[in-house]
N, C-alpha and C positions, 0 to 999 in steps of 0.2 A: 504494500500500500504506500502507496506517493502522499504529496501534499495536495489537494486540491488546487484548481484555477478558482481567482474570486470568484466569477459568476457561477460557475458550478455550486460551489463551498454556499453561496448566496438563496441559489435553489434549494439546496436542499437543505438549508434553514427556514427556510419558507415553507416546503413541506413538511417538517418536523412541526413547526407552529399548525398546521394545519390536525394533522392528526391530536396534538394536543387540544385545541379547541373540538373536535368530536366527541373527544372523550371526556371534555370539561361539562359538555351539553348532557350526554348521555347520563352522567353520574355526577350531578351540581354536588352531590354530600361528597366526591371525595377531596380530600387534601389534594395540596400540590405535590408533596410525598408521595403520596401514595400513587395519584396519576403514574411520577416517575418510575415507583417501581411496579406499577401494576405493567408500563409497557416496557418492560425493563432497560430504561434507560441506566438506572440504579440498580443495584441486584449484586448479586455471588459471582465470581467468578468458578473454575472449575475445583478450585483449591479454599471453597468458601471462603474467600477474601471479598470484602466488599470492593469492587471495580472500581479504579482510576481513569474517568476519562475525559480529563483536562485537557488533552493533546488526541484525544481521537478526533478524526477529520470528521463530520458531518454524517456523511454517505457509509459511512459503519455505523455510525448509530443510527440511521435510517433503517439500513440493513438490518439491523438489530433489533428494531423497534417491529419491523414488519415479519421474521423469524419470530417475536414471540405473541404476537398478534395471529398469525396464523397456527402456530403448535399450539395455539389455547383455545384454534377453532373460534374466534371473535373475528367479525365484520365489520370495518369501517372502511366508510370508499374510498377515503384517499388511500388506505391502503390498498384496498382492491385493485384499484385503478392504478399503483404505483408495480403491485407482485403483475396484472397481469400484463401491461406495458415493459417490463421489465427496466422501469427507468431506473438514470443513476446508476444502473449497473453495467459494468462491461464483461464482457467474453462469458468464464465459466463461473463469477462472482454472482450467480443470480441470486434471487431471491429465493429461498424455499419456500 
């Protein structure tokens, strides 16, 4: 994983804001916390360590967002629209 281009990097903060506001609509009770780690923005790492991702580019936490958005079987259409578009993603980095 490289560094993103502005505009890229810019996209897909904008789509991260978007699925945030979905799920802000969807579930007004919950925290901002919790949003976070309900789409696992925040979360365990493999070694339950709480995850550092100060320096993660955007487009992995996209990616990330939309991996646990799907393995949880939950529907929201930016995400939809992003897994079946395959945006933001290159080559063999898709979305699952």
């Amino acid at each position: 994983m490289g560094y993103l281009n502005e505009t890229k990097r810019q996209e897909c903060n904008r789509e991260i804001l978007k699925i945030l506001e979905e799920v802000i609509k969807k579930y007004p009770d919950f925290r901002f916390g919790q949003i976070l780690w309900f789409l696992g923005i925040n979360g365990r790492d493999g070694k339950n360590r709480l995850r550092d991702i100060f320096y993660e580019e955007p487009d992995v936490t996209l990616r990330n967002i939309c991996s646990t958005v799907k393995g949880n079987h939950l529907s929201y259409e930016t995400v939809d629209y992003l897994v079946k578009h395959n945006k933001f993603v290159n080559g063999e980095e898709k979305i699952q």
